[in-house]
PDB file as gemmi writes it, atoms N, CA and C in Angstrom:
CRYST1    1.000    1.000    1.000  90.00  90.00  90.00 P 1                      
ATOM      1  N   UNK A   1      86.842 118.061  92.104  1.00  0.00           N  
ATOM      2  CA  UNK A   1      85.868 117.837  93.151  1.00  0.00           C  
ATOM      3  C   UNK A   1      84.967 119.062  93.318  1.00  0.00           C  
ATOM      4  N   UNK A   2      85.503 120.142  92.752  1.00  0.00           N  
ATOM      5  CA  UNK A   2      84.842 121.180  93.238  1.00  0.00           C  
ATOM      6  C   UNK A   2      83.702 121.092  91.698  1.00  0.00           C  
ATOM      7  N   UNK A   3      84.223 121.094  90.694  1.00  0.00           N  
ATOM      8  CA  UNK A   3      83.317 121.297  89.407  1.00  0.00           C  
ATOM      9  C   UNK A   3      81.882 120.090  89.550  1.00  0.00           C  
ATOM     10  N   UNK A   4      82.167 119.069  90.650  1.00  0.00           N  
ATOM     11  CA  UNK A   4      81.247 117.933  90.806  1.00  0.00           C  
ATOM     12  C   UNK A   4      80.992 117.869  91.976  1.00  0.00           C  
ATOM     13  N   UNK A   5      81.197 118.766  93.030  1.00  0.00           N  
ATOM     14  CA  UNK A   5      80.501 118.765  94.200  1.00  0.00           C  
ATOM     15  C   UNK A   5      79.280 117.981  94.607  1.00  0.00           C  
ATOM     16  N   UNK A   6      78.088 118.141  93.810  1.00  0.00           N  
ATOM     17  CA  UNK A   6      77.037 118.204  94.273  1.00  0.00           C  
ATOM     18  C   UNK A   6      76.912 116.561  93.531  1.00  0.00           C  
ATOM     19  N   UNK A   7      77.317 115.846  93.582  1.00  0.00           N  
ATOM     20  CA  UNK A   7      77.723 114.600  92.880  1.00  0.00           C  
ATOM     21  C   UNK A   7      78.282 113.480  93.410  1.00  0.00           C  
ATOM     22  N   UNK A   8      78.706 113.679  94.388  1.00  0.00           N  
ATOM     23  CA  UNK A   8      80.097 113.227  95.374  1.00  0.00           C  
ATOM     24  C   UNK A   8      79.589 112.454  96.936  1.00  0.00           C  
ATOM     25  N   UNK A   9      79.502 111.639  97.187  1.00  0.00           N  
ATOM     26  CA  UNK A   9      79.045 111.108  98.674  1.00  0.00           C  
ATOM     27  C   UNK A   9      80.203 110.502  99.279  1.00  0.00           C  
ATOM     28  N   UNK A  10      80.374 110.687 100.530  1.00  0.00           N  
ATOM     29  CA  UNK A  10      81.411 110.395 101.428  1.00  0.00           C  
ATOM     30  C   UNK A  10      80.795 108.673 102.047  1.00  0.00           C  
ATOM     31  N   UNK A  11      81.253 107.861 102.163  1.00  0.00           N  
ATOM     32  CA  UNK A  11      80.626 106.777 102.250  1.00  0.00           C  
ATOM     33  C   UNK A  11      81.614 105.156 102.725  1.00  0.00           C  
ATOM     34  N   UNK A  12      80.648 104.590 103.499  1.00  0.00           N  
ATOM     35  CA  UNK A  12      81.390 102.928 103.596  1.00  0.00           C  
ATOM     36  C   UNK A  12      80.570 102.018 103.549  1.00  0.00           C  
ATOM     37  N   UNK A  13      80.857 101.031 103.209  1.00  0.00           N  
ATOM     38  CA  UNK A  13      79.931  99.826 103.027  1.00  0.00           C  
ATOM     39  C   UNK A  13      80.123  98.966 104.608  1.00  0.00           C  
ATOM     40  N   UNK A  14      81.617  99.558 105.273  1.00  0.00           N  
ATOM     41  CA  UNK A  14      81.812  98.775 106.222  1.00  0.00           C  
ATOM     42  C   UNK A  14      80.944  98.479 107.689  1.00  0.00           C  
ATOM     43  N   UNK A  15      80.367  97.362 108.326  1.00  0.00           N  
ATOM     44  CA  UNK A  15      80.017  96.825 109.440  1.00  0.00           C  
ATOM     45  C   UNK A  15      80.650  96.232 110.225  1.00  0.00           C  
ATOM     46  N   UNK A  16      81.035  96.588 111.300  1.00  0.00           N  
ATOM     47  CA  UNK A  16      81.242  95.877 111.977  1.00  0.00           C  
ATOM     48  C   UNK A  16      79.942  95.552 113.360  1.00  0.00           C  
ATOM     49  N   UNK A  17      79.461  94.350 113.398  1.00  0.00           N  
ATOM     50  CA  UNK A  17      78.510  93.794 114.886  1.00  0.00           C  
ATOM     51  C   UNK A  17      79.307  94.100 116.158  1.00  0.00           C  
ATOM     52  N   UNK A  18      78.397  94.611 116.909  1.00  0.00           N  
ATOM     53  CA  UNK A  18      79.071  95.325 118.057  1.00  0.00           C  
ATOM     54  C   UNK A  18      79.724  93.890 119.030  1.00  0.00           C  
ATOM     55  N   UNK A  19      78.496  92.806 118.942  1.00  0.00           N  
ATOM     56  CA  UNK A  19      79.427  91.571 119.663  1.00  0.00           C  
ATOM     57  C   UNK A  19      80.731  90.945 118.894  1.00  0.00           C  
ATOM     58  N   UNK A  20      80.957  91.599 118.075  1.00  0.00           N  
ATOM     59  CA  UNK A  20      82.704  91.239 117.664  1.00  0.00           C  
ATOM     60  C   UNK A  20      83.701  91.574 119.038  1.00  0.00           C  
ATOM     61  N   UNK A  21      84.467  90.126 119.285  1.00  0.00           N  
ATOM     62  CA  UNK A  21      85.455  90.473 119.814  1.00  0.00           C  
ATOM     63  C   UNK A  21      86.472  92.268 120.052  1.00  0.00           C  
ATOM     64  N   UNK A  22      86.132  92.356 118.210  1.00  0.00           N  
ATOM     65  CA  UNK A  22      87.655  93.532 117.735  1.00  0.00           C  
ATOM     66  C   UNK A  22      86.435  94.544 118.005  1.00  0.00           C  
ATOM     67  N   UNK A  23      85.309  94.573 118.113  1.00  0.00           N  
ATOM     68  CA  UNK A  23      84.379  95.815 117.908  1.00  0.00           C  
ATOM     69  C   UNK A  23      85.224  97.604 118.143  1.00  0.00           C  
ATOM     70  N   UNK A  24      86.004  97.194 119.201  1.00  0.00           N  
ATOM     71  CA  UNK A  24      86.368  98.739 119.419  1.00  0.00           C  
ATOM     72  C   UNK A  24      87.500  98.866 118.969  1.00  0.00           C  
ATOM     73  N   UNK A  25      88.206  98.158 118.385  1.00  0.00           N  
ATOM     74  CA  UNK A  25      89.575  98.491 117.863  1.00  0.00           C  
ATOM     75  C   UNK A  25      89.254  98.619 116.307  1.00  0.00           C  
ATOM     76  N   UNK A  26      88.672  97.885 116.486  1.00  0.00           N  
ATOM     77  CA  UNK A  26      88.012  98.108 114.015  1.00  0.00           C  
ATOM     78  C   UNK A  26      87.446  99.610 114.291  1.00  0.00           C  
ATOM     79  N   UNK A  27      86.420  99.659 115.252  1.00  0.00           N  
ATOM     80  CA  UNK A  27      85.931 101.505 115.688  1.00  0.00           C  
ATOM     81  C   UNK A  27      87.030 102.341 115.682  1.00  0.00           C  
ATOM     82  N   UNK A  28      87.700 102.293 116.381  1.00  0.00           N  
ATOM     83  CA  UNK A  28      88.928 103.570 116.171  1.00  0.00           C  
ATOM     84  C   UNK A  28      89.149 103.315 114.901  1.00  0.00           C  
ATOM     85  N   UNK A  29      89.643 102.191 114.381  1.00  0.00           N  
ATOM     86  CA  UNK A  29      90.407 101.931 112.997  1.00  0.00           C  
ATOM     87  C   UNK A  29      89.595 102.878 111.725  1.00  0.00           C  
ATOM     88  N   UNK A  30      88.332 102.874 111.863  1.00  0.00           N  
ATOM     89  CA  UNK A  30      87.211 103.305 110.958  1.00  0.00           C  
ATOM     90  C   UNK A  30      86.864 104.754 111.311  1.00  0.00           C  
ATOM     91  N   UNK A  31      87.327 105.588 112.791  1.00  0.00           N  
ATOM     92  CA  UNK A  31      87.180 106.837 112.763  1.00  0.00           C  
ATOM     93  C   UNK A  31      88.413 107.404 112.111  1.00  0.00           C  
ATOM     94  N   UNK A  32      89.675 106.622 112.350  1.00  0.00           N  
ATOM     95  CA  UNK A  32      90.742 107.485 111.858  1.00  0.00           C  
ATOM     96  C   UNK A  32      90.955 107.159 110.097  1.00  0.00           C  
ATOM     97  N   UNK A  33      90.512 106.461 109.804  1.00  0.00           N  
ATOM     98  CA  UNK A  33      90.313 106.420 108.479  1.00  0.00           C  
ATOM     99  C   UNK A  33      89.161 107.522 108.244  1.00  0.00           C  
ATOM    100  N   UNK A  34      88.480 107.851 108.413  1.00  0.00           N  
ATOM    101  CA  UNK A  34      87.440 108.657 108.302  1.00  0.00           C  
ATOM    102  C   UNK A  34      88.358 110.079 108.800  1.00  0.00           C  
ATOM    103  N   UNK A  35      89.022 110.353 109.904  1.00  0.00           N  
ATOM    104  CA  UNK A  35      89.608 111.497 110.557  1.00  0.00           C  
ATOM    105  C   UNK A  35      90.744 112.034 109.251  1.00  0.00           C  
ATOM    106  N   UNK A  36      91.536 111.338 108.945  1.00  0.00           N  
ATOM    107  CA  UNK A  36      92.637 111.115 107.626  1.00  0.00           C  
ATOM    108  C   UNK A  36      91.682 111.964 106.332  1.00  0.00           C  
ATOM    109  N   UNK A  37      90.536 111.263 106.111  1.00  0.00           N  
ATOM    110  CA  UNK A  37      90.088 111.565 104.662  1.00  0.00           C  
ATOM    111  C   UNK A  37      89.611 112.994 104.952  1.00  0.00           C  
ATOM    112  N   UNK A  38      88.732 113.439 105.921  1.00  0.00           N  
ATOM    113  CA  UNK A  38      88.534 114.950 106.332  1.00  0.00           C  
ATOM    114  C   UNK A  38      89.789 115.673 106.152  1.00  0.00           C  
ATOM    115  N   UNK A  39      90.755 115.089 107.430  1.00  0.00           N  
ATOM    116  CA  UNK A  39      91.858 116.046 106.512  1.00  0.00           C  
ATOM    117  C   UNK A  39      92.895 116.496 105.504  1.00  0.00           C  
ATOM    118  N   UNK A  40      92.278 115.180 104.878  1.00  0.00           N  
ATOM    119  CA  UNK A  40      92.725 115.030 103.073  1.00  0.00           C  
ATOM    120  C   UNK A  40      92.415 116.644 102.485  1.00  0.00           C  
ATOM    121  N   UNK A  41      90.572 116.312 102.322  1.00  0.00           N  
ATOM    122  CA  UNK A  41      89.461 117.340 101.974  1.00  0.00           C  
ATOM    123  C   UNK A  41      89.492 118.450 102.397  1.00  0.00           C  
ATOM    124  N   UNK A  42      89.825 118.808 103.813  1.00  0.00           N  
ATOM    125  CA  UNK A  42      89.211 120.127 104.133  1.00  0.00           C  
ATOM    126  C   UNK A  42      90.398 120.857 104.531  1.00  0.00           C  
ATOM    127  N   UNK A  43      92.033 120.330 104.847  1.00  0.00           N  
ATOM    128  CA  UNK A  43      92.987 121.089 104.547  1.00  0.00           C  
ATOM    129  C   UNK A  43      93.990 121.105 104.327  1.00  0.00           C  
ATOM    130  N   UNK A  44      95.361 121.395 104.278  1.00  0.00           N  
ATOM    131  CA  UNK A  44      96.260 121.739 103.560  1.00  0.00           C  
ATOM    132  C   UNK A  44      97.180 121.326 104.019  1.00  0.00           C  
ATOM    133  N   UNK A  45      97.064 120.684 105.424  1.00  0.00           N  
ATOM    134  CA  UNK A  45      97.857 119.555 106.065  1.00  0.00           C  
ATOM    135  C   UNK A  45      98.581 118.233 105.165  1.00  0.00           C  
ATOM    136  N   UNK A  46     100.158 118.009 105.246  1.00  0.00           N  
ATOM    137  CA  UNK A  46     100.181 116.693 105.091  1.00  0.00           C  
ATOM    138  C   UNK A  46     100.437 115.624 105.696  1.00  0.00           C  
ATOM    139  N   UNK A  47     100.271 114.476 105.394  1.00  0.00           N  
ATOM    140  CA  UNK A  47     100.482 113.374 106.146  1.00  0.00           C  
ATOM    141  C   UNK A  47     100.746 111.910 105.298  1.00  0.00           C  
ATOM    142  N   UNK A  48     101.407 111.631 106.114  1.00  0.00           N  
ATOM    143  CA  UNK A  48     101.712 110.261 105.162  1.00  0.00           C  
ATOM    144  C   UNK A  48     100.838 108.963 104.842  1.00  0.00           C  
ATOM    145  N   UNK A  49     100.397 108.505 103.676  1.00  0.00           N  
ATOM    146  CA  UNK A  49      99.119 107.579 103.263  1.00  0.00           C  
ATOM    147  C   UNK A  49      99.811 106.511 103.369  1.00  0.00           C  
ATOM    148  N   UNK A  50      99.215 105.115 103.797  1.00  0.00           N  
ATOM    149  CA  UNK A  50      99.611 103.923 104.090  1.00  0.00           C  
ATOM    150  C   UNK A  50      99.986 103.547 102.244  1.00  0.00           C  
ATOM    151  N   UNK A  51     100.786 103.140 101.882  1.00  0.00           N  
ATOM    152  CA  UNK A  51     101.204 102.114 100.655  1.00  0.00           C  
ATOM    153  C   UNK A  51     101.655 103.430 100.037  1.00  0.00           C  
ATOM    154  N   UNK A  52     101.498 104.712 100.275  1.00  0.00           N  
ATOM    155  CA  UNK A  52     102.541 105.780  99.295  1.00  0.00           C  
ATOM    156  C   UNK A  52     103.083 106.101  99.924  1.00  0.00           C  
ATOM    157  N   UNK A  53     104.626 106.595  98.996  1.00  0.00           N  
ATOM    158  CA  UNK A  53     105.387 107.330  99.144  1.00  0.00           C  
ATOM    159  C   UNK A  53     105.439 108.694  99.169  1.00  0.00           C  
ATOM    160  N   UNK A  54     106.196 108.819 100.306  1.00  0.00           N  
ATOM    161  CA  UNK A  54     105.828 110.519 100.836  1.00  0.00           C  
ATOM    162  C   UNK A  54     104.929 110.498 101.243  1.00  0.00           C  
ATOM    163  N   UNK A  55     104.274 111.943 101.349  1.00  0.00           N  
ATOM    164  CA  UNK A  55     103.498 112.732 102.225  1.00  0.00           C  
ATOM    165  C   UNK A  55     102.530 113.220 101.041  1.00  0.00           C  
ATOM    166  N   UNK A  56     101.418 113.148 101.351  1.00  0.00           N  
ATOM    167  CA  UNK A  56     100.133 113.848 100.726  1.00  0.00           C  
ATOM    168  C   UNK A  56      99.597 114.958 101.070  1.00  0.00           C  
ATOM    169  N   UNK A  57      99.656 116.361 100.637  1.00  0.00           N  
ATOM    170  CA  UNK A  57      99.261 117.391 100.581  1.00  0.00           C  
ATOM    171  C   UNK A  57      97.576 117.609 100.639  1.00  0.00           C  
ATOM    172  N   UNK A  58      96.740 118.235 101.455  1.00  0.00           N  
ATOM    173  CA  UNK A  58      95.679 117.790 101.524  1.00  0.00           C  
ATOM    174  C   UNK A  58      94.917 119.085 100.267  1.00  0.00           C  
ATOM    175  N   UNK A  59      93.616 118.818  99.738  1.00  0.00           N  
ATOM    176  CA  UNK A  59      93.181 119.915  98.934  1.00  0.00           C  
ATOM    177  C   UNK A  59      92.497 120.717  99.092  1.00  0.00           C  
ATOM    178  N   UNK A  60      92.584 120.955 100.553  1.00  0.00           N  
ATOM    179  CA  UNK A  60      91.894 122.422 100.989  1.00  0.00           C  
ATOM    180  C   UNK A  60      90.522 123.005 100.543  1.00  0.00           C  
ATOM    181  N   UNK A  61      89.723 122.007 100.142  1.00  0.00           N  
ATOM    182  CA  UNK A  61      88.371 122.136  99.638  1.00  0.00           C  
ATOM    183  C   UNK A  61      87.748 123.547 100.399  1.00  0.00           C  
ATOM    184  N   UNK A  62      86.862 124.230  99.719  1.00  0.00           N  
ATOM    185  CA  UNK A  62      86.239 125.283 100.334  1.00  0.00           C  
ATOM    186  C   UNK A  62      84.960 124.188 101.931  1.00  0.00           C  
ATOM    187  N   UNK A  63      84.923 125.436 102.242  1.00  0.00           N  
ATOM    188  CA  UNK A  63      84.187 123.992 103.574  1.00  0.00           C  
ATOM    189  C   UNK A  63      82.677 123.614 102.909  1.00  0.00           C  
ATOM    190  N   UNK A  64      81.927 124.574 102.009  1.00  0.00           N  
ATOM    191  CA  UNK A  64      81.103 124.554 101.682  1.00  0.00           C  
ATOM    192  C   UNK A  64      80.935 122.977 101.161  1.00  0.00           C  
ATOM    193  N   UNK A  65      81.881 122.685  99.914  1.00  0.00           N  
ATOM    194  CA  UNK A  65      82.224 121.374  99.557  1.00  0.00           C  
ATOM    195  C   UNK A  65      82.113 120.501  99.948  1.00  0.00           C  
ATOM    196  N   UNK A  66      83.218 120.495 101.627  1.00  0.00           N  
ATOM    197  CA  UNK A  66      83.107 119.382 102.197  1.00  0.00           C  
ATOM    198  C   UNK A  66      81.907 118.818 102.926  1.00  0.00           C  
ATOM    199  N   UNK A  67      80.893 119.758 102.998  1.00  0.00           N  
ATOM    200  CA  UNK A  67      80.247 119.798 104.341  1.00  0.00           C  
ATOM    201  C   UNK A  67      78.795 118.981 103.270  1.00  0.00           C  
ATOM    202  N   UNK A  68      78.737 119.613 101.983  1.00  0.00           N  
ATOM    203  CA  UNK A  68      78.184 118.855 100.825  1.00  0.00           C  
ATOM    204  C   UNK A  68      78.188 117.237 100.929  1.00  0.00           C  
ATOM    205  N   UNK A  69      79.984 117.107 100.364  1.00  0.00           N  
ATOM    206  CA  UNK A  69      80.919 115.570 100.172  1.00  0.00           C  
ATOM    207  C   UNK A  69      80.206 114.412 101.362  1.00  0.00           C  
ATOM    208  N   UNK A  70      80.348 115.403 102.965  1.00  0.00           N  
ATOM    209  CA  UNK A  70      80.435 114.374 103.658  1.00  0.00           C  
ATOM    210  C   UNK A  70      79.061 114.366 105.035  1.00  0.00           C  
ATOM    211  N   UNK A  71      78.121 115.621 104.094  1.00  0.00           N  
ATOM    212  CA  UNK A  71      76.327 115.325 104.993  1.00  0.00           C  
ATOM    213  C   UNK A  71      75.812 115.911 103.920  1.00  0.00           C  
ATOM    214  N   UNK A  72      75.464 117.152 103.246  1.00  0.00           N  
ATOM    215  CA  UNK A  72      74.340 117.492 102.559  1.00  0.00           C  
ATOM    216  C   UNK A  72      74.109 117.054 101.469  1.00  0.00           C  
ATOM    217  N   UNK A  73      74.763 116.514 100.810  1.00  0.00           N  
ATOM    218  CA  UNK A  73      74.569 115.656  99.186  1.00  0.00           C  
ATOM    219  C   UNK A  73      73.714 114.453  99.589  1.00  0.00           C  
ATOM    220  N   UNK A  74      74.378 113.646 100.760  1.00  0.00           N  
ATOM    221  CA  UNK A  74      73.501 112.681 101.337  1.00  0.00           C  
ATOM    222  C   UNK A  74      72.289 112.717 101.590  1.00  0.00           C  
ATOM    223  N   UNK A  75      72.198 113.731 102.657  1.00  0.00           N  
ATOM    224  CA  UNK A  75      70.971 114.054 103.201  1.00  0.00           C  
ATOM    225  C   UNK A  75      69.969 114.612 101.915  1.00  0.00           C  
ATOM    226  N   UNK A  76      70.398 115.261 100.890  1.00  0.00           N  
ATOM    227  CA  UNK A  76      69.371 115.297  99.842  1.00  0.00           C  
ATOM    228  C   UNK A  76      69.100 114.228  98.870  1.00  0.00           C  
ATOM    229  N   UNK A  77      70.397 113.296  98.510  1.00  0.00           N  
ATOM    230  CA  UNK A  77      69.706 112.086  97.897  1.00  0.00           C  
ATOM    231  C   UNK A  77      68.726 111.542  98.659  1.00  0.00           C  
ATOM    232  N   UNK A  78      69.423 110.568  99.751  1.00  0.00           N  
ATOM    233  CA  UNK A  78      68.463 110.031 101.032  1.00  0.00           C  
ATOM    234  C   UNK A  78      67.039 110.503 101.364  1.00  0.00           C  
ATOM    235  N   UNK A  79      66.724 112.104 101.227  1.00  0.00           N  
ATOM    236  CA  UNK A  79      65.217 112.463 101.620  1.00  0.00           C  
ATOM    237  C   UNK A  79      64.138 111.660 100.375  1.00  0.00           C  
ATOM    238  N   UNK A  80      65.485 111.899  99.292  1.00  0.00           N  
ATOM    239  CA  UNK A  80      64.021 111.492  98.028  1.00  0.00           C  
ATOM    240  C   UNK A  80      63.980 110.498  97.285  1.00  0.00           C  
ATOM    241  N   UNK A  81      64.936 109.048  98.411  1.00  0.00           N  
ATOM    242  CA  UNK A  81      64.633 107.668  97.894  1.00  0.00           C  
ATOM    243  C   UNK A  81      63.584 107.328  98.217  1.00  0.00           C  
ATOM    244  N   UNK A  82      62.932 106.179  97.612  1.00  0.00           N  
ATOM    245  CA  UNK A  82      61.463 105.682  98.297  1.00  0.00           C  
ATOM    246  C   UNK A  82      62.243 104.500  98.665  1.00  0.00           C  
ATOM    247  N   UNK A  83      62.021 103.889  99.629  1.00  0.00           N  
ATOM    248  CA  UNK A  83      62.311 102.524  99.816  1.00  0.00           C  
ATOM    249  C   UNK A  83      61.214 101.188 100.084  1.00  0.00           C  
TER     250      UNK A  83                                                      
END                                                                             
């Protein structure tokens, strides 16, 4: 991740419409999935992943990386799409 940094987008395809019944429970569901993968990336924490065994060691990415992974890689593709 680190040799491809600048390569890498943090990303979901997922929607949920705010007049959904579940709207705020899929919301938490989608920050802590999101909260989990940060601290996959950015440290050294483990925690246990739904469908594996054991505990996952996180990879302590330099922050520079993450901060790349999960806004500035974006924000520089994104400035120079045309749509």
């Amino acid at each position: 991740m680190i040799k491809y940094q600048d390569r890498i987008l943090y990303g979901t395809d997922v929607t949920i419409p705010e007049e959904e019944p579940e709207f705020e429970s899929k919301s938490r569901d989608l920050a802590e999935k999101w909260r989990s993968n940060w601290i996959y990336l950015a440290t050294d924490s483990t925690q246990q992943i739904k469908y594996l065994p054991g505990k996952v060691k996180g990879l302590h990415l330099p922050k520079r990386v993450v901060d790349k992974i999960f806004h500035k890689n974006a924000d520089r593709y994104f400035t120079n799409v045309k749509l």
